[in-house]
N, C-alpha and C positions, 0 to 999 in steps of 0.2 A: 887591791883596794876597790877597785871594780864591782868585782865580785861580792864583797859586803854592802856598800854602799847602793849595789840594784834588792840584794835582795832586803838590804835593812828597813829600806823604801817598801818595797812590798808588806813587809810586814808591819810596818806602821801604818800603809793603806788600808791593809786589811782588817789590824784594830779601829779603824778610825772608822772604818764603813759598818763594821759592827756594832759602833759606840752611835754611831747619829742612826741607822736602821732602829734605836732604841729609845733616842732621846725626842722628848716632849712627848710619850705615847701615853701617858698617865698624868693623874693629878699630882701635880708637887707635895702636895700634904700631905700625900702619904708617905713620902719617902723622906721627911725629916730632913732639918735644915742644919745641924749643929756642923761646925768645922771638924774636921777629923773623920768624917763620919764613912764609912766603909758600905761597900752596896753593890748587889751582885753585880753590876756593870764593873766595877775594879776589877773583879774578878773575873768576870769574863774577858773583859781584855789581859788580863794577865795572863788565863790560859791560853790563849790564840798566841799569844807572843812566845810563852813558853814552848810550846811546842813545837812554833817553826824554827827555832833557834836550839832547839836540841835534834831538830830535822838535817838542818843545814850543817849547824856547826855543835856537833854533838860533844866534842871534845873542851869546848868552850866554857867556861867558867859565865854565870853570872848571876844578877842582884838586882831583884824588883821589893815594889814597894809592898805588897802583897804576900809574898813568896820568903823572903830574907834571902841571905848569900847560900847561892848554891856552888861549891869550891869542888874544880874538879882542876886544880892546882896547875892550871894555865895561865901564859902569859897574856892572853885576850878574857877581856871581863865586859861581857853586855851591863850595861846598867839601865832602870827602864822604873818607869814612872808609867804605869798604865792607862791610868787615866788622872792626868792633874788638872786640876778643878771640878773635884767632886761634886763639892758644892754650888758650883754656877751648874755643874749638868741638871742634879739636881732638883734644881730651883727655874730649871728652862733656860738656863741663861746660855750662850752660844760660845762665853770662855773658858773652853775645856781642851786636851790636847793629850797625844800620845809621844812621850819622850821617848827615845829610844839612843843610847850614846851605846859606843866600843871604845875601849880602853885599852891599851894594850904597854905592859910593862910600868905601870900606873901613871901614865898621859894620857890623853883623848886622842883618837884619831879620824872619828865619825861621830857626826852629832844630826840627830833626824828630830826634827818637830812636827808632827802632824797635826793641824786645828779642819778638824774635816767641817764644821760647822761654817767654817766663814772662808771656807775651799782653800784651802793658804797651806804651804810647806816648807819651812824652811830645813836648811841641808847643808853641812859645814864639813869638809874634809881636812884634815891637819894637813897646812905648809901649802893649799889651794885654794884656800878659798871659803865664801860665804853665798848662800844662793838662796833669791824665793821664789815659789814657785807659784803661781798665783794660776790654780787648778778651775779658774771660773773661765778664764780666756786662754787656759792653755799657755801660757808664756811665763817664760824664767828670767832672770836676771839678777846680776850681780849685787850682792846685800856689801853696805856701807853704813858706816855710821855717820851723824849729822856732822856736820863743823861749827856747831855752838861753841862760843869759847869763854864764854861769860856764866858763871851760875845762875844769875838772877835771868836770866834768858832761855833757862833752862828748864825741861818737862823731866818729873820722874815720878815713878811708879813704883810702888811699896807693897810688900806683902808682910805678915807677922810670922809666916813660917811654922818653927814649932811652939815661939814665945808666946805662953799662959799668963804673963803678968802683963796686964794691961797697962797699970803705972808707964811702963819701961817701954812701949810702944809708943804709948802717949807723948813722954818727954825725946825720944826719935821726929813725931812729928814737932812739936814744939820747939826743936832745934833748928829743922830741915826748911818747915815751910815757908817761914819768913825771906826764906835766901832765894828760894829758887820761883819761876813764873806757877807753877802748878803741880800739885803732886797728887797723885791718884793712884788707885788701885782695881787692878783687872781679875785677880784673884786664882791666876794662874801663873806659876814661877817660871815657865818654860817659856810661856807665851812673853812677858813681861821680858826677859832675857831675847829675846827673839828681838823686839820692837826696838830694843837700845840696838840691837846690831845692825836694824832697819833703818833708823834715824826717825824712829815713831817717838821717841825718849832720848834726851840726853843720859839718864840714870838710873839707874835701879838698885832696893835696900831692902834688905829682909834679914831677919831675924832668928840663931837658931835651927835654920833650915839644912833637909836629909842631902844628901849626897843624890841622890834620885832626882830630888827637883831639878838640880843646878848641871849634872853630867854633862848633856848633850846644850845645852841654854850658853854654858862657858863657852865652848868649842866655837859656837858660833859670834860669839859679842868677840873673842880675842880676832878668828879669821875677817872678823868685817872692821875690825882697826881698833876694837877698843879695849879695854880695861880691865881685871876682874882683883877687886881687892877687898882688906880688910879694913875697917870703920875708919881706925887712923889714917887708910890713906896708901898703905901698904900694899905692892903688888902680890896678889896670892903665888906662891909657885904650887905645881900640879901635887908633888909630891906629898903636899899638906892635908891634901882630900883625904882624909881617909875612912874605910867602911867603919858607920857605928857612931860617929861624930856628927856633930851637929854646928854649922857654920854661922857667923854674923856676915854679913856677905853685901858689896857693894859692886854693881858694874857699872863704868860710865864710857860717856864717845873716846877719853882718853886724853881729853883736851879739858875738860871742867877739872878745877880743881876741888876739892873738898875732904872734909873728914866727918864725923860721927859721933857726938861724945860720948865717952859710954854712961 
C-alpha cells in the first residue's frame, strides 16, 4: 500500500502543478463558461496521469473521465477525475482539483485529492485512516468529521452533478434549505466530499453524478467517520458503484439525520 499511496501522491502532484502552472494565464472569455465543458487542461492532465500509471502499474486496469474504461482485466482499477471543476478553472476560480482513487476488487482502498490552488491534499487509505495535508505550512494531520448533531446546525454543500433538469434541482433545494443553517456550493465534487470529511460541512448532495467525481471523495468521508448514502437515507454499499451509472448521492458527518424526497 506504500508503495501506491507514495507514488499515487506523485502523480497527483504532478497533475496538479501542471493544472495551476496553467491556470488564470488567459482571459476567461475565451474559454467558455458552460458546465460540462471539456478543455485541453482535462486533457492534459489526463495525459500525465495516464502515462505514469501505465509507467508504474502497467498491468492496471483503469477509468478516467476523459479517456473511458481502459480494461486490462485486473483486480486493481485507477479511477481519476482529471481535473474536477472545469468550470471554476476556467472561470479563475481556485475550486478545482485532481481525484485520483485505486480500487481494488470493487472497494476503494486509496483516495488522493489534490487542490494545488489553495495548497490542500487530502489522502484516505482503507482501514487507516483520513489525512490533510496542508502543503502551505508543510503539516498533516488527521481528517475528522464535525460532531453536529442537529440538521438545522448543519452546513452542506450541493452540486447538480449530471442532472439537466433544473425543476428537479430546484425542488432538492426547496426541501433541503429550510432544515439546514446554510447550503452552498463549491462546484467541485471531490473538494465538497473532502470538506464533509474535514468537518468544513456536515453534508453533501448531488445529483446523477459519474463514478469519477465520487471514487477517491467516498474513501475519504467513510475513513474520517462519516456517511455515504442514498437520498432515502440508505447507506451506499461499495459494490453498487458501478462503471457507466450515474448516482443520486448524499455524504454526511454520520450523526445528521436526513433524507431527500425524490
Amino acid at each position: 500500500m506504500k508503495n501506491f499511496q507514495k507514488i499515487g501522491i506523485q502523480i497527483a502532484e504532478k497533475a496538479g502543478k501542471a493544472l495551476l502552472k496553467e491556470f488564470r494565464k488567459d482571459d476567461s472569455s475565451i474559454r467558455g463558461t458552460s458546465k460540462g465543458i471539456k478543455t485541453l487542461f482535462d486533457l492534459l492532465a489526463d495525459k500525465i496521469i495516464k502515462k505514469e500509471i501505465e509507467k508504474n502499474f502497467p498491468e492496471h486496469s483503469y477509468l478516467t473521465e476523459e479517456t473511458g474504461f481502459i480494461d486490462k482485466k485486473s483486480d486493481y482499477l485507477w479511477i481519476i477525475d482529471p481535473l474536477d471543476g472545469t468550470s471554476n478553472f476556467v472561470n479563475h476560480n481556485p475550486f478545482f482539483s485532481v481525484s485520483i482513487a485505486l480500487w481494488y476488487k470493487g472497494s476503494p482502498i486509496l483516495g488522493i485529492i489534490e487542490v494545488p490552488a489553495l495548497k490542500e491534499r487530502y489522502v484516505a487509505i482503507k482501514g487507516k485512516g483520513a489525512w490533510v495535508y496542508d502543503l502551505m505550512r508543510d503539516k498533516k494531520r488527521r481528517a475528522r468529521v464535525s460532531n453536529v448533531k442537529e440538521l438545522k446546525n448543519s452546513y452542506w454543500v450541493f452540486c447538480e452533478g449530471g442532472e439537466n433538469k433544473r425543476k428537479r434541482i430546484a425542488d432538492i433545494f426547496y426541501n433541503m434549505y429550510p432544515k439546514v443553517k446554510e447550503y452552498r456550493k463549491i462546484g467541485s465534487a471531490a473538494i465538497e466530499l473532502a470538506w464533509v470529511g474535514t468537518g468544513r460541512a456536515e453534508g453533501y448532495a448531488t445529483t446523477k453524478i459519474s463514478l469519477w467525481d465520487l471514487a477517491a471523495g467516498m474513501l475519504f468521508v467513510a475513513e474520517a467517520g462519516g456517511k455515504n448514502l442514498h437520498f432515502n437515507g440508505k447507506v451506499y454499499k461499495w459494490k453498487e458503484f458501478l462503471i457507466g451509472d450515474e448516482f443520486d448521492f448524499m455524504a454526511t458527518n454520520g450523526t445528521i439525520k436526513t433524507s431527500i424526497r425524490k
